[in-house]
N, CA, C and O of each residue as an XYZ file, in Angstrom:
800
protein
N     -69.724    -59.481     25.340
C     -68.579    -58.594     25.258
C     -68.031    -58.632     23.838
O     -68.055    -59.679     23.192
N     -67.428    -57.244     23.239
C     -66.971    -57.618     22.080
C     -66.234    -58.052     21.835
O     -66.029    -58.753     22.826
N     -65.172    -58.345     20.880
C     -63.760    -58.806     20.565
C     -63.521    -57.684     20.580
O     -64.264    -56.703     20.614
N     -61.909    -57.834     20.541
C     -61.166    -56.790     19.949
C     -59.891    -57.356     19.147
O     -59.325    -58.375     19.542
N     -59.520    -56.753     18.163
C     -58.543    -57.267     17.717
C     -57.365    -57.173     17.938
O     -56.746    -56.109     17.908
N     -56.677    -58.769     18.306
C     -55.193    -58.225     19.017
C     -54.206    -58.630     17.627
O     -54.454    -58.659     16.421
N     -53.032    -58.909     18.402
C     -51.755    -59.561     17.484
C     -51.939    -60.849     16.657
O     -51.404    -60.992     15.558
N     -52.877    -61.963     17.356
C     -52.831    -63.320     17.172
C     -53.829    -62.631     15.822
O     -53.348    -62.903     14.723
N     -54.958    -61.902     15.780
C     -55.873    -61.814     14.532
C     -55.298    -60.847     13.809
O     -56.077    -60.476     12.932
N     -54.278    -60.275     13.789
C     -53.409    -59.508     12.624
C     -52.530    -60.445     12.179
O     -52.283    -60.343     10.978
N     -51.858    -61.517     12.884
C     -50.650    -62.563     12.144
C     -52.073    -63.680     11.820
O     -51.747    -64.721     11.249
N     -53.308    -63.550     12.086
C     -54.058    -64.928     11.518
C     -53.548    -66.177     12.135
O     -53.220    -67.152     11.460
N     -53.475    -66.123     13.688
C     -52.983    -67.224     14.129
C     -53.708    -67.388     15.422
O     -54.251    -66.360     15.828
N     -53.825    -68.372     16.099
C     -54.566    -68.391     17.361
C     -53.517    -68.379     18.598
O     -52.312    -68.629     18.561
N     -54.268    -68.040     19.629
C     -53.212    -67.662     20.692
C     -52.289    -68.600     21.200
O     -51.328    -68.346     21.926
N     -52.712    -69.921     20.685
C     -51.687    -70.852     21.396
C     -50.806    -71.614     20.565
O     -50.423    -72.756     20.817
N     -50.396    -70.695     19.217
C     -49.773    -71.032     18.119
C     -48.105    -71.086     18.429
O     -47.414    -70.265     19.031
N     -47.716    -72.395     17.774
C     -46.054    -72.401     17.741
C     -45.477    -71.135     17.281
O     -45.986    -70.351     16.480
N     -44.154    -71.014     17.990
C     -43.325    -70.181     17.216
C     -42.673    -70.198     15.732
O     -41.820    -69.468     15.228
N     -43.398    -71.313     15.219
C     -42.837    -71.200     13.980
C     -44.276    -71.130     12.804
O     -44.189    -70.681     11.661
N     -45.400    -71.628     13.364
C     -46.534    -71.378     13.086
C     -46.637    -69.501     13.126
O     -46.992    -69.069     12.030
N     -46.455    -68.694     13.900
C     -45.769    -67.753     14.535
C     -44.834    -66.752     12.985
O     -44.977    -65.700     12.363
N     -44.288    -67.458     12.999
C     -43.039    -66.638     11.831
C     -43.477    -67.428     10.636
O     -42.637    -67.271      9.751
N     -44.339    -68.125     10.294
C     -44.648    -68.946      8.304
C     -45.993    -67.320      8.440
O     -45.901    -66.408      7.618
N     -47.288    -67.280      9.786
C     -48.116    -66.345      9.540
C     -47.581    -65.169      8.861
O     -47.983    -64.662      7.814
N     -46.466    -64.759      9.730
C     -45.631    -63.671      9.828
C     -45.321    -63.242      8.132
O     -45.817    -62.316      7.489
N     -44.434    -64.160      7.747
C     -43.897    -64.252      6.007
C     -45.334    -63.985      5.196
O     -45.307    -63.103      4.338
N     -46.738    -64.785      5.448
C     -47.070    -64.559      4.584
C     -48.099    -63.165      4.515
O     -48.502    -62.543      3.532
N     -48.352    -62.947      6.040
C     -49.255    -61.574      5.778
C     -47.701    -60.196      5.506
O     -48.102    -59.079      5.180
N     -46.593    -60.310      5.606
C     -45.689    -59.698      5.453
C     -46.121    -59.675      3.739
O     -46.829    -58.719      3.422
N     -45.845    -60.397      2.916
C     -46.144    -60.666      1.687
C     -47.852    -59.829      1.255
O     -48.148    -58.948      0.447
N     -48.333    -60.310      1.847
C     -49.832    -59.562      1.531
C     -50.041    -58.383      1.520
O     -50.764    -57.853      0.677
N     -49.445    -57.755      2.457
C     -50.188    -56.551      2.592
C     -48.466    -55.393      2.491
O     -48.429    -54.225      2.877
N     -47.514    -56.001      2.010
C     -46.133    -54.753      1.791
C     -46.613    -53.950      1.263
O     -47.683    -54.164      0.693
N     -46.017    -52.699      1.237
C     -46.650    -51.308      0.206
C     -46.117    -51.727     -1.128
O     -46.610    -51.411     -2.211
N     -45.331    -52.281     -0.984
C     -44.846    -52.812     -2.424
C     -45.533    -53.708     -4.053
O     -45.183    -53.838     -5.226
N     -46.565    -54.098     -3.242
C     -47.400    -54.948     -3.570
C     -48.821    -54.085     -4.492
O     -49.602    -54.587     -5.300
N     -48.746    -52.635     -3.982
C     -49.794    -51.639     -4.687
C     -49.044    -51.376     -6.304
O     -47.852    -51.152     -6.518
N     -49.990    -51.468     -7.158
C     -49.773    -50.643     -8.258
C     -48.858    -49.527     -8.514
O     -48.580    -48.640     -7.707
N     -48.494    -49.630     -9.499
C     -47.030    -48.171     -9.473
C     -48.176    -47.167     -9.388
O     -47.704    -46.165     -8.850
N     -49.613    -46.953     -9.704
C     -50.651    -45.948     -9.806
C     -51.259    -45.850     -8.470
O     -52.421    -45.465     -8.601
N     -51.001    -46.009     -7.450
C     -51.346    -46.123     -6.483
C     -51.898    -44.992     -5.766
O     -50.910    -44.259     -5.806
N     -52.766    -44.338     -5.145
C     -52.500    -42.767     -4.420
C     -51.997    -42.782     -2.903
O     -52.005    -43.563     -1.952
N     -51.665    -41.811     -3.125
C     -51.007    -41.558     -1.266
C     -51.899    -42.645     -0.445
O     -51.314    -43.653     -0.050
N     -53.031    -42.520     -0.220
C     -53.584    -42.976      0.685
C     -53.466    -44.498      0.758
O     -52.954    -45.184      1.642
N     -54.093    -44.883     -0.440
C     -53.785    -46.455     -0.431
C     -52.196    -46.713     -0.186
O     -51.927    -47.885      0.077
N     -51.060    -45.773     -0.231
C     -49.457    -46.262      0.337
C     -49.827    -46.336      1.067
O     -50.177    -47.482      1.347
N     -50.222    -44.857      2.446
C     -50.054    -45.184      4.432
C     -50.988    -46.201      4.306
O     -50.881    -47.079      5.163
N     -51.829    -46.336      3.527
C     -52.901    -47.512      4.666
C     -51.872    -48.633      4.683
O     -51.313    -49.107      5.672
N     -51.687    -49.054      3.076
C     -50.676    -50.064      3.435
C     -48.980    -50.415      3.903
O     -48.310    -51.442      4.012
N     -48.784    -49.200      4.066
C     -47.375    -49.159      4.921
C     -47.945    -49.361      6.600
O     -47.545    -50.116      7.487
N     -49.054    -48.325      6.580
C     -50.058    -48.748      8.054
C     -49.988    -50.630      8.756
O     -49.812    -51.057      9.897
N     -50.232    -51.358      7.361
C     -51.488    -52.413      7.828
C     -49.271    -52.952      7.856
O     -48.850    -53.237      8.977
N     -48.629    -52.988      7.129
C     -47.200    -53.478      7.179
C     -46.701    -53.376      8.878
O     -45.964    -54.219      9.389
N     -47.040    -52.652      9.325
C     -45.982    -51.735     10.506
C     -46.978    -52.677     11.461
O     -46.382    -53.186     12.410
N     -48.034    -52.909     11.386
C     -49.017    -53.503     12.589
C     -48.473    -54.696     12.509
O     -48.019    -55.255     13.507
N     -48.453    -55.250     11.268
C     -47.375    -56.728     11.060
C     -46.474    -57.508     11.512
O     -46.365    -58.657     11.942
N     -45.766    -56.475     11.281
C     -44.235    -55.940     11.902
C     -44.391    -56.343     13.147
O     -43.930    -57.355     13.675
N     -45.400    -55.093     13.831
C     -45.235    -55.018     15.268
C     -46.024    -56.570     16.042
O     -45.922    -56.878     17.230
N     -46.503    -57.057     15.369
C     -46.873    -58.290     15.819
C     -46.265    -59.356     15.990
O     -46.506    -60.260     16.789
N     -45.076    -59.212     14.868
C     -44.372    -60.481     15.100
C     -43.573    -60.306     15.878
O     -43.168    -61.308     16.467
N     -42.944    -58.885     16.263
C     -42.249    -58.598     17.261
C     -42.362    -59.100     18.323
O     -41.397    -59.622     18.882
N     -43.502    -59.063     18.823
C     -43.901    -59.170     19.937
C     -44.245    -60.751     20.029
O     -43.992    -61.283     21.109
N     -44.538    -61.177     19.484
C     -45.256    -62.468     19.531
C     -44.079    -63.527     19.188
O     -44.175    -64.661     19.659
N     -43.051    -63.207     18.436
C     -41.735    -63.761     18.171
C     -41.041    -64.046     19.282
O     -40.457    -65.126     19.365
N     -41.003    -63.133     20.288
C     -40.416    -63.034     21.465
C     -41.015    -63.791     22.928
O     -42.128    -63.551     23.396
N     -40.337    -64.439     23.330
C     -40.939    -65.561     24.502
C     -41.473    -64.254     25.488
O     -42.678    -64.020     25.573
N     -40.468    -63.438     26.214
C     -40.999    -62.522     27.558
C     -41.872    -61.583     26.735
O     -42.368    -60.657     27.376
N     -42.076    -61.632     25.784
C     -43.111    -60.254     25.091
C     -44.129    -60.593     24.858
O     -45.127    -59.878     24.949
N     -44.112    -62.059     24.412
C     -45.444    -62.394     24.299
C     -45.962    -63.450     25.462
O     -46.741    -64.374     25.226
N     -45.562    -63.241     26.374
C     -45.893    -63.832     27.707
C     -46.530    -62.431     28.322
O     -47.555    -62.232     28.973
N     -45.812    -61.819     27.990
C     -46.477    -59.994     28.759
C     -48.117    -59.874     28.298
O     -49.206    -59.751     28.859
N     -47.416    -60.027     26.480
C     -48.802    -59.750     25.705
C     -50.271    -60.469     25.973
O     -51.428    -60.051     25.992
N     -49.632    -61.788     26.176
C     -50.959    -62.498     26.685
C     -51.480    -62.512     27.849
O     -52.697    -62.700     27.877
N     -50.763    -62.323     29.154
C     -50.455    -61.890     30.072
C     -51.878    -60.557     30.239
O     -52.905    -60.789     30.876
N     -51.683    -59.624     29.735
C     -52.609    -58.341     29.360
C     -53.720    -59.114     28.971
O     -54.646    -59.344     29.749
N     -53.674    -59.620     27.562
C     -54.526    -60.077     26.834
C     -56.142    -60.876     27.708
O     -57.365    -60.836     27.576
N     -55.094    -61.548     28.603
C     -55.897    -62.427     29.154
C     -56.981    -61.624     30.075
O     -58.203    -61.661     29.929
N     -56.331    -60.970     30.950
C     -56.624    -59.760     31.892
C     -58.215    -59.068     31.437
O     -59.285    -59.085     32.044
N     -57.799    -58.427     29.997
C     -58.582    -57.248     29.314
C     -59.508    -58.635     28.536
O     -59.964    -58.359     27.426
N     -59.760    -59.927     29.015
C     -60.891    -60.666     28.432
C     -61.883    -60.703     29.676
O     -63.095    -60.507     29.754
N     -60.789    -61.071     30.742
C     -61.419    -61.332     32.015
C     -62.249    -60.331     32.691
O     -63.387    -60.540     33.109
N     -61.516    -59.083     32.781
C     -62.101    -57.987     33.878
C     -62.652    -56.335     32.574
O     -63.171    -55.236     32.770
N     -62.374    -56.743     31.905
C     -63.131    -55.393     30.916
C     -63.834    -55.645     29.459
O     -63.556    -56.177     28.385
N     -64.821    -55.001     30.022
C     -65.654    -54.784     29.201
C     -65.391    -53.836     27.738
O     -65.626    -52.629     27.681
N     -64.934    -54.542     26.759
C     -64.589    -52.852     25.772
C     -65.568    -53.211     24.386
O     -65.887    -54.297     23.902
N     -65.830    -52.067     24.058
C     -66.320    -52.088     22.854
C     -65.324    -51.857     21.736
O     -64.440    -51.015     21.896
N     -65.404    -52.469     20.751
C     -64.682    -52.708     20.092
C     -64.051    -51.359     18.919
O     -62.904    -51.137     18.531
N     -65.405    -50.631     18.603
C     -65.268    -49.402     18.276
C     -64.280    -47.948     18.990
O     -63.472    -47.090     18.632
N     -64.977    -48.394     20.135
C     -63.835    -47.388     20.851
C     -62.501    -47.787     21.010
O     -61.715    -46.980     21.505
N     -62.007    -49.219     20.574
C     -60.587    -49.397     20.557
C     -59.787    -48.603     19.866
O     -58.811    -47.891     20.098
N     -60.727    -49.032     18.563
C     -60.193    -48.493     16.862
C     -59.955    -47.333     17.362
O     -58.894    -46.968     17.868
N     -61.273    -46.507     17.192
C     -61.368    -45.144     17.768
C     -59.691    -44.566     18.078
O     -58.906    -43.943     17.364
N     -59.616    -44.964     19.129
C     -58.624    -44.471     20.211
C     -57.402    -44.995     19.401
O     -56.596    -44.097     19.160
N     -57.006    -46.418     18.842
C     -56.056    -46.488     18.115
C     -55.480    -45.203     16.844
O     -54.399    -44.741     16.479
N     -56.647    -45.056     16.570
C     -56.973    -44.456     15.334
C     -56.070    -42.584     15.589
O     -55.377    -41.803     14.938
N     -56.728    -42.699     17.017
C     -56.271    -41.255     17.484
C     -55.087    -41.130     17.712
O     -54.508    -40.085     17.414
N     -54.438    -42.192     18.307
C     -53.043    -42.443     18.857
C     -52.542    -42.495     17.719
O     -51.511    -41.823     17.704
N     -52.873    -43.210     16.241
C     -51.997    -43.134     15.303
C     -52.106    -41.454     14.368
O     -51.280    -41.119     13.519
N     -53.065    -40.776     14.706
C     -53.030    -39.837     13.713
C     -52.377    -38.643     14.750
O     -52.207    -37.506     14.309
N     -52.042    -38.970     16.092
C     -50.568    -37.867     16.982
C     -49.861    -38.271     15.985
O     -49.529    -37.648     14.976
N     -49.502    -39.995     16.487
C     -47.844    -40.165     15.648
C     -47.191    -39.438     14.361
O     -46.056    -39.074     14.055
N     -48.769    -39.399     13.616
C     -48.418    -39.337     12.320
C     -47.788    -37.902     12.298
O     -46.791    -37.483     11.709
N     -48.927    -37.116     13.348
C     -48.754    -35.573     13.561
C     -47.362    -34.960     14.278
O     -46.838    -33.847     14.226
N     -47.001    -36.231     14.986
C     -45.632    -35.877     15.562
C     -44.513    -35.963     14.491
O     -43.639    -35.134     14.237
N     -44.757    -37.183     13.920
C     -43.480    -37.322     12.589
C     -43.634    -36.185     11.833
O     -42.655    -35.634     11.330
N     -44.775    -35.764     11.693
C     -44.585    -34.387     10.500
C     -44.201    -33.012     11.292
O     -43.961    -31.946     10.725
N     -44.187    -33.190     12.474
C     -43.623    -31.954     13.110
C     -41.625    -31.986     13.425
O     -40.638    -31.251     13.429
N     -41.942    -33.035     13.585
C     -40.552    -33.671     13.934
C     -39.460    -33.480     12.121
O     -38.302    -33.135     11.885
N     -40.319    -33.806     11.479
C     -39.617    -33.793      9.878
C     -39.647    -32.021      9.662
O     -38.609    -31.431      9.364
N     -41.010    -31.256      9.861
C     -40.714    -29.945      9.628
C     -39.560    -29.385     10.488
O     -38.794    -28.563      9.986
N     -39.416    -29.769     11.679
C     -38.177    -29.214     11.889
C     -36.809    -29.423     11.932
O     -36.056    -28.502     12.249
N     -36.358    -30.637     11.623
C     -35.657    -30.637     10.769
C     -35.632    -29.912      9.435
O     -34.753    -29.055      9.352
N     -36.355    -30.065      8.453
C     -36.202    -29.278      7.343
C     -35.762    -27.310      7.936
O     -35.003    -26.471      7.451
N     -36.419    -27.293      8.791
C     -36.033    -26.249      8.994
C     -34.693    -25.643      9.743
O     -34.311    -24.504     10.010
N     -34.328    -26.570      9.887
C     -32.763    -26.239     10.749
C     -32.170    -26.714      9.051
O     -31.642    -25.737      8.521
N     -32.162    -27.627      8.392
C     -31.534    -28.081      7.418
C     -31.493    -26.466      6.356
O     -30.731    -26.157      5.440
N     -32.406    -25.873      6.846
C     -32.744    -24.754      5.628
C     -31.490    -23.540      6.209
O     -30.596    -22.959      5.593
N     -31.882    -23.500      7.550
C     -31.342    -21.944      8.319
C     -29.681    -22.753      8.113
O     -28.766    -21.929      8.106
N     -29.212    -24.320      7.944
C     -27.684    -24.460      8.313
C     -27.480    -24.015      6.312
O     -26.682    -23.166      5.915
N     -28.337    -24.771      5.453
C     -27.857    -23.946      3.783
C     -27.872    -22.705      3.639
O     -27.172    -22.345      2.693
N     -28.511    -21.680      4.324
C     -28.535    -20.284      4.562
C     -27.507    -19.382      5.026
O     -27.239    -18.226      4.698
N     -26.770    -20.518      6.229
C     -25.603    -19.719      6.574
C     -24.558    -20.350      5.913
O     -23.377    -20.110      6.167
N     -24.793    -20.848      5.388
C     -23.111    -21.725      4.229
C     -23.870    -20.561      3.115
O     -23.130    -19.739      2.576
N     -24.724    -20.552      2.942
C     -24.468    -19.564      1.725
C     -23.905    -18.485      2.047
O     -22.915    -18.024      1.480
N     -24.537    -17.953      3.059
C     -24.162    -16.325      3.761
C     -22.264    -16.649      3.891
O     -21.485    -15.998      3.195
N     -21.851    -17.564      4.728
C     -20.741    -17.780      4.820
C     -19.913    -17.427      3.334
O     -19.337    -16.372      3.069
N     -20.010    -18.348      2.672
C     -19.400    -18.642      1.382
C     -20.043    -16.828      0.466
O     -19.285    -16.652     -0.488
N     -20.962    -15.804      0.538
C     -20.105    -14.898      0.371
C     -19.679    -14.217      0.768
O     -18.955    -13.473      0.106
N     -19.877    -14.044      2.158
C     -18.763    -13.407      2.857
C     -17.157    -13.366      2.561
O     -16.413    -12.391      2.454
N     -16.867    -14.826      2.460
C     -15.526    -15.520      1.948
C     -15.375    -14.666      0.611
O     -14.389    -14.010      0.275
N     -16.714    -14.839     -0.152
C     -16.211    -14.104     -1.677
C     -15.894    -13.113     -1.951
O     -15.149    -12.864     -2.898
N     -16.523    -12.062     -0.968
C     -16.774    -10.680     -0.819
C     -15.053    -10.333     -0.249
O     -14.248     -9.708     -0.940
N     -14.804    -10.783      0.870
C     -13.404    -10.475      1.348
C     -12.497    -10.943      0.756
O     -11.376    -10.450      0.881
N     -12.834    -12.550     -0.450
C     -11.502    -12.699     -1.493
C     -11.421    -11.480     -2.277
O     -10.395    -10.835     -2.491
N     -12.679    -11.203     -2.715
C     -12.651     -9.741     -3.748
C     -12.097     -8.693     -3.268
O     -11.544     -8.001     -4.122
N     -12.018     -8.165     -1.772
C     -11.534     -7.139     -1.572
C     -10.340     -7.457     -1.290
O      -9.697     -6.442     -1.555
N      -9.293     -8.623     -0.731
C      -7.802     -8.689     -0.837
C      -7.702     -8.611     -2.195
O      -6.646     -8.006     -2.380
N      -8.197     -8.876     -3.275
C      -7.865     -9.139     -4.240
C      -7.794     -8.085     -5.161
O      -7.098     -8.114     -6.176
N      -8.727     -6.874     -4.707
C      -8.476     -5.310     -5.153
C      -7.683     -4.379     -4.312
O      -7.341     -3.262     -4.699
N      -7.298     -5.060     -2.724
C      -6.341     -4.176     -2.668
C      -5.160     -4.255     -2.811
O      -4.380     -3.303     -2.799
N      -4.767     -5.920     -3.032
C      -3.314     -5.840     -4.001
C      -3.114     -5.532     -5.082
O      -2.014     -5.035     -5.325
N      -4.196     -5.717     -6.285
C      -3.936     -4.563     -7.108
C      -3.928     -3.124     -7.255
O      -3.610     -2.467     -8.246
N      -4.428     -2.633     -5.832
C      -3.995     -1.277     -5.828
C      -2.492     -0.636     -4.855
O      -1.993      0.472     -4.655
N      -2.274     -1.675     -4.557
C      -0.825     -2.037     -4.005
C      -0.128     -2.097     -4.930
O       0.703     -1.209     -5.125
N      -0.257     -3.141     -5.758
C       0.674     -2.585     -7.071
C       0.510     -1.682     -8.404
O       1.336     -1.531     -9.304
N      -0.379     -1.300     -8.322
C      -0.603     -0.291     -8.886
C       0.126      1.051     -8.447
O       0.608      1.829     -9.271
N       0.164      1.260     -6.993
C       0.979      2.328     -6.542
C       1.745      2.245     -6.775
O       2.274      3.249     -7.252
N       2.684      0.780     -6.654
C       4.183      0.496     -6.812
C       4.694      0.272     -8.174
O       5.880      0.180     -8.488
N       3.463      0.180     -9.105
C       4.265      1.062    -10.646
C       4.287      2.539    -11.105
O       5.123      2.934    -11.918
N       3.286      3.396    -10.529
C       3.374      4.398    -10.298
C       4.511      5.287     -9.387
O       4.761      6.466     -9.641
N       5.072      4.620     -8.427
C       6.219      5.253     -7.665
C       7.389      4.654     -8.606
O       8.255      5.387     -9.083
N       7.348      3.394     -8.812
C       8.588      3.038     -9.942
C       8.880      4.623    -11.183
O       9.777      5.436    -11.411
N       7.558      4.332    -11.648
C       7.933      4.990    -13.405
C       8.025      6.464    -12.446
O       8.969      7.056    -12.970
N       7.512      7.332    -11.311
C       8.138      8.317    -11.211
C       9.572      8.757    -10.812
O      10.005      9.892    -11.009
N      10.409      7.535    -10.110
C      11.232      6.747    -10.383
C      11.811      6.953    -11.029
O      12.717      7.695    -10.649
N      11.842      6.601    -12.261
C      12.700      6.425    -13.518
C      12.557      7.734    -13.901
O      13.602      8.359    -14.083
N      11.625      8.237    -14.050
C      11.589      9.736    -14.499
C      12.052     10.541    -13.630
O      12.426     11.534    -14.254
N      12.247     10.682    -12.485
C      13.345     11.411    -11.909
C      14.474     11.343    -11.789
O      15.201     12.228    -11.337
N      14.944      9.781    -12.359
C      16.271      9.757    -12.469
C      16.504     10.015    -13.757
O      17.635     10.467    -13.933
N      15.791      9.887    -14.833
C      16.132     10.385    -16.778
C      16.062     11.925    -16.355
O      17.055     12.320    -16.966
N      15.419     13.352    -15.550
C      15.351     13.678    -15.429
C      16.587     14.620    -14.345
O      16.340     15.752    -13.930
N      17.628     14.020    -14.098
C      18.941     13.990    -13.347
C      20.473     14.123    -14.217
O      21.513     14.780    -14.243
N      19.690     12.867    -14.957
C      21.059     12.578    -16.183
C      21.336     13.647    -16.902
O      20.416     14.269    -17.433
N      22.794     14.081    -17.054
C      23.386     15.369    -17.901
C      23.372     14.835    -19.891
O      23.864     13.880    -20.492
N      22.707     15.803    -20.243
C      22.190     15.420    -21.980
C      23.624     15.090    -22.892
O      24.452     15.887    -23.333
N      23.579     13.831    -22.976
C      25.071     13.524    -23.829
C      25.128     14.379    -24.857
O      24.061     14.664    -25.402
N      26.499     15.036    -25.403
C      27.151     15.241    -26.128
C      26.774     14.531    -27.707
O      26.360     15.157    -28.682
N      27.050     13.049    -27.629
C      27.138     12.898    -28.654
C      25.956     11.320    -28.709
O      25.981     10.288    -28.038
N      24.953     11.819    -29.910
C      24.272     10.646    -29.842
C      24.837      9.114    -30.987
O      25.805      8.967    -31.733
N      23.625      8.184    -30.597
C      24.925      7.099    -31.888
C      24.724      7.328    -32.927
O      25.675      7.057    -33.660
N      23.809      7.765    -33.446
C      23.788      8.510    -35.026
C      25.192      9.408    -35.090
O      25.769      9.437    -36.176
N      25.782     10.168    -33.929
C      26.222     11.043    -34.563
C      28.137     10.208    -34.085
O      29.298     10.419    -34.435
N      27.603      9.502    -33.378
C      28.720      8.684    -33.450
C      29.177      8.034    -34.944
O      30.344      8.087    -35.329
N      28.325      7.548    -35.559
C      28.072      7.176    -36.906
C      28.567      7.823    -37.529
O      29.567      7.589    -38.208
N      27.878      8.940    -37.421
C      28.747      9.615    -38.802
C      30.019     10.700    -38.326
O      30.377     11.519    -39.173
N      30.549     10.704    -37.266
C      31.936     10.629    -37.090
C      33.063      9.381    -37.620
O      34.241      9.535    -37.942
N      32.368      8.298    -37.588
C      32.829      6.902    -37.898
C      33.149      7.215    -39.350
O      34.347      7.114    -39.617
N      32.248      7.615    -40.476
C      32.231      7.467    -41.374
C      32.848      8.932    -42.057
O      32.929      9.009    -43.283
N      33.181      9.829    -41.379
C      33.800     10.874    -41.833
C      35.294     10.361    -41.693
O      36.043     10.528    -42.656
N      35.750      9.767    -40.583
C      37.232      9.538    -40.796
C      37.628      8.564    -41.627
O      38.726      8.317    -42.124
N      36.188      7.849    -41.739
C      36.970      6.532    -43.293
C      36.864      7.260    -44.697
O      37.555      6.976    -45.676
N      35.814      8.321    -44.636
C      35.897      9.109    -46.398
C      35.913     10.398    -46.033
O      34.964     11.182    -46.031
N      37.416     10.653    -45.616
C      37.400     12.192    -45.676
C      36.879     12.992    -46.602
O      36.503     14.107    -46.241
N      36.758     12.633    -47.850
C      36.097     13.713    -48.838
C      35.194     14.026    -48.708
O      34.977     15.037    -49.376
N      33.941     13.527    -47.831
C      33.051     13.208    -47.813
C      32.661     14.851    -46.956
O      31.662     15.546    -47.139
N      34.045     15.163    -45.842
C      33.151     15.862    -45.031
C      33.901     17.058    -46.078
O      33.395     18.155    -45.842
N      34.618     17.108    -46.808
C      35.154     18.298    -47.632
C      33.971     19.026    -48.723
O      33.805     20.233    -48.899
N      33.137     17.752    -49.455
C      32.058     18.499    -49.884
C      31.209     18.942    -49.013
O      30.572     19.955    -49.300
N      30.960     18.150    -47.480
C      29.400     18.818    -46.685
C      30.213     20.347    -46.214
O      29.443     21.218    -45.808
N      31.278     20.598    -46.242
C      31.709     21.389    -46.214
C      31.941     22.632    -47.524
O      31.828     23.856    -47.471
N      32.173     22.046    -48.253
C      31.660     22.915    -49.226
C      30.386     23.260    -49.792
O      30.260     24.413    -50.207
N      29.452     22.490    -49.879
C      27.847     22.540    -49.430
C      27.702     23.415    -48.338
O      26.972     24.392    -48.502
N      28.146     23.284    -47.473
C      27.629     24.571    -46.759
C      27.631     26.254    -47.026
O      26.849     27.185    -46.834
N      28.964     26.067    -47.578
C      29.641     27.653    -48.306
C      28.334     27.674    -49.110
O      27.523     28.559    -48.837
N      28.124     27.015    -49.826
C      27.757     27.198    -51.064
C      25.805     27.846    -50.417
O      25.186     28.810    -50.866
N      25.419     27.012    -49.460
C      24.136     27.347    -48.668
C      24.523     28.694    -48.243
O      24.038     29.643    -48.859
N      25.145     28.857    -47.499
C      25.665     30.451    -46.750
C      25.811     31.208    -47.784
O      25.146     32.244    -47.784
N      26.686     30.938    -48.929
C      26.425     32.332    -49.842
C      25.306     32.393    -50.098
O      24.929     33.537    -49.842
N      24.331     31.657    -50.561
C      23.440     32.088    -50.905
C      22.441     32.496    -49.812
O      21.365     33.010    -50.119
């Protein structure tokens, strides 16, 4: 029968390992294999594999950290030594498949989000000019509000300058009434200046 690889050969520990034997494995394949650990030149692929080989890590110590989880785990473990036959290929296989849904679900799950994230910036934009569009139009029809209301003013005023009886006497001519009674002689020559215009 083949092996297959469980938790105990991802933490590098054997099945009947302490819990603290358990969490030192844990620290150091945590250390080995972080994505952190790749080259800043790294390509995509070599990240998931090793964010991949991190998360299996992870999920190992989880489980194996835990008294009822890894009583379950071995529990199974023991079971799938005893009564089945598996080839080891078709584990992967099938792992392999199960991880490339997940992967396929997270990227469906992320596209839609992005896409609600897109249609909610779409309507804040639409919103916001709507808002602009209707500040602009209060904002032209109070100036044509007051615009009317200087236009009814100044016709206004011009119908009332247009009412008023034409004074008599303007201040120029107030003036020079002023100044005729302080130099009477003054109006005796415009007065004789005039004769003198008329005769001729």
């Amino acid at each position: 029968m083949a092996s297959v690889r469980n938790l105990y050969d991802i933490l590098g520990v054997s099945q009947n390992a302490s819990p603290d034997a358990v969490r030192k494995a844990y620290k150091l394949r945590a250390l080995e294999v972080h994505p952190d650990k790749l080259p800043p030149g790294a390509d995509e692929a070599e990240v998931e594999a090793a964010e991949a080989k991190f998360r299996d890590v992870r999920t190992a110590f989880d489980v194996l950290s835990d008294p009822a989880k890894r009583k379950a785990y071995d529990n199974g473990l023991n079971f799938i030594r005893r009564r089945v036959n598996i080839n080891a290929d078709d584990v992967q296989a099938r792992l392999a498949r199960e991880r490339a849904e997940w992967q396929r679900q997270c990227e469906l799950r992320h596209q839609e989000r992005m896409r609600v994230l897109r249609e909610e910036i779409r309507a804040s934009q639409e919103r916001y000019q709507d808002s602009l569009a209707q500040s602009e139009l209060r904002y032209q029809e109070k100036m044509q509000a007051i615009e009317e209301q200087l236009r009814l003013h100044r016709e206004a005023e011009r119908a009332v300058e247009g009412e008023k009886p034409e004074e008599t006497y303007t201040l120029v001519d107030e003036m020079l009434s002023d100044l005729r009674r302080r130099h009477p002689e003054w109006e005796v020559r415009r007065q004789q200046l005039l004769r003198v215009s008329g005769a001729s």
